[in-house]
C-alpha positions as CSV (number, residue, x, y, z in Angstrom):
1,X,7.9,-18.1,40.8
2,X,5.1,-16.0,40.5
3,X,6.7,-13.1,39.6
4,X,8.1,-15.0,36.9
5,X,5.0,-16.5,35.3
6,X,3.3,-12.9,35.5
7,X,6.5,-11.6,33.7
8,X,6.5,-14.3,30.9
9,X,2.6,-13.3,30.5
10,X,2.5,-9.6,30.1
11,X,5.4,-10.4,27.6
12,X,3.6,-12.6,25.9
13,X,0.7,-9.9,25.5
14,X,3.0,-7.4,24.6
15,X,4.3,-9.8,21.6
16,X,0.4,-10.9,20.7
17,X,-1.0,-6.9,20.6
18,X,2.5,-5.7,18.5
19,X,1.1,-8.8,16.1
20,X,-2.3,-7.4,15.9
21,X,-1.4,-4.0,15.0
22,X,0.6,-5.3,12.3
23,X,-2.3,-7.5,11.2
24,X,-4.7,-3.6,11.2
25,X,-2.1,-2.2,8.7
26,X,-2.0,-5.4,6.4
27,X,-6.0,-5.5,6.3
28,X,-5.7,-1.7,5.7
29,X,-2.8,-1.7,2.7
30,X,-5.3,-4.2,1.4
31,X,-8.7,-2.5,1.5
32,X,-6.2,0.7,0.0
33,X,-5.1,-1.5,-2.6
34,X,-8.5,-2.9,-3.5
35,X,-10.0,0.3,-3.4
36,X,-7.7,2.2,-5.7
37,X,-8.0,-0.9,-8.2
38,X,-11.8,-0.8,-8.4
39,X,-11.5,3.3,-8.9
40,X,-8.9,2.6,-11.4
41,X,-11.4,0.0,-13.3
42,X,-14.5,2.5,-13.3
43,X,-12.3,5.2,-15.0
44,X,-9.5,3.2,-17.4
45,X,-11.8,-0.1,-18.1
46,X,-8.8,-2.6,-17.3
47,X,-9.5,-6.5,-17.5
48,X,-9.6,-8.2,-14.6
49,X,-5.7,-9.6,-15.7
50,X,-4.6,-6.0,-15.0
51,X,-6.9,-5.0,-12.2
52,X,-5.2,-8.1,-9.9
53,X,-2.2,-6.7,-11.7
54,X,-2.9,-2.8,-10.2
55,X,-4.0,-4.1,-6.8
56,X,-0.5,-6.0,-6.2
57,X,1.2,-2.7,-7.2
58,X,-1.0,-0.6,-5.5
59,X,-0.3,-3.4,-2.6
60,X,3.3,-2.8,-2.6
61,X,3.2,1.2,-2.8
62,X,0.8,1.7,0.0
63,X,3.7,-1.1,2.3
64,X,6.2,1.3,2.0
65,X,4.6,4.8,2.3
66,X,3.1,3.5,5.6
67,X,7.0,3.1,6.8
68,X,7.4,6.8,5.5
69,X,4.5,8.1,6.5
70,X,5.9,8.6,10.2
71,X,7.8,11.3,8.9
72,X,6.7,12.8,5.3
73,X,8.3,16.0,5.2
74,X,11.4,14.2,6.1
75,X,10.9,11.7,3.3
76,X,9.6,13.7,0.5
77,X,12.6,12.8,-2.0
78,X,11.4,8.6,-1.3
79,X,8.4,9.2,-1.3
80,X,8.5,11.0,-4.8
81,X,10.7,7.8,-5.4
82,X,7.5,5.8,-4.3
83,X,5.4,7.2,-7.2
84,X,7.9,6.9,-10.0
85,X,8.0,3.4,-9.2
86,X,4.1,3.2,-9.3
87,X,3.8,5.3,-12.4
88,X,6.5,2.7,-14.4
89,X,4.5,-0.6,-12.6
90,X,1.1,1.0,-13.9
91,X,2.7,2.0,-17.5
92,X,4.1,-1.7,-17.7
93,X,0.6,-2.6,-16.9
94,X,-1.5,-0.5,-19.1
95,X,-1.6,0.4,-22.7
96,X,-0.7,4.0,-23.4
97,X,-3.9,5.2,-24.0
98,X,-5.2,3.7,-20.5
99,X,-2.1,5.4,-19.3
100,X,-2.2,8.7,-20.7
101,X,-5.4,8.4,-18.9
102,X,-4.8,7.4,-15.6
103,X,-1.7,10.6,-15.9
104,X,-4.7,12.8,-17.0
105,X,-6.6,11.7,-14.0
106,X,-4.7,11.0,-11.2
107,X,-1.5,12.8,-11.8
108,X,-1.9,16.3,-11.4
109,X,1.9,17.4,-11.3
């Protein structure tokens, strides 16, 4: 019996440290997404409509290049898939002069 309640515990950690490392890289994508919004803001001068509107796509980018990340040379063709679909959230987003700007400055391709 006691080798069954100390089983049933150390699976329990096991399922309540996997949650916490999941909860790092959530308050991580965020403070990334955040940050790139408020760097965005200095240099474009967006609104606070599309700063909350660059944070959610900066949000979702920085979710799935942390599944890619494990292996970037192996996933350079999604990855450059990853910033097309920035580029056309942030051109849906911006004017085209803000655009043409954030291209200018952040796109160096």
């Amino acid at each position: 019996m006691k080798k069954l309640i100390t089983l049933c515990f150390f699976a329990f950690a096991i399922v309540c440290s996997t949650q916490g490392l999941d909860a790092q890289n959530i308050k991580e994508i965020n403070g990334f997404a955040s940050e790139k919004a408020k760097e965005i803001r200095k240099v474009i001068k967006i609104d606070n409509n599309q700063l909350e509107e660059v944070y959610q796509a900066y949000k979702e980018f920085q979710t799935n290049y942390v599944k890619l990340s494990d292996d970037i040379d192996g996933n350079q063709k999604q990855i450059k898939k990853l910033n097309a679909i920035l580029d056309e959230k942030l051109k849906d987003i911006f004017n085209e002069e803000q655009f043409d700007k954030y291209l200018a400055t952040y796109r160096t391709e």
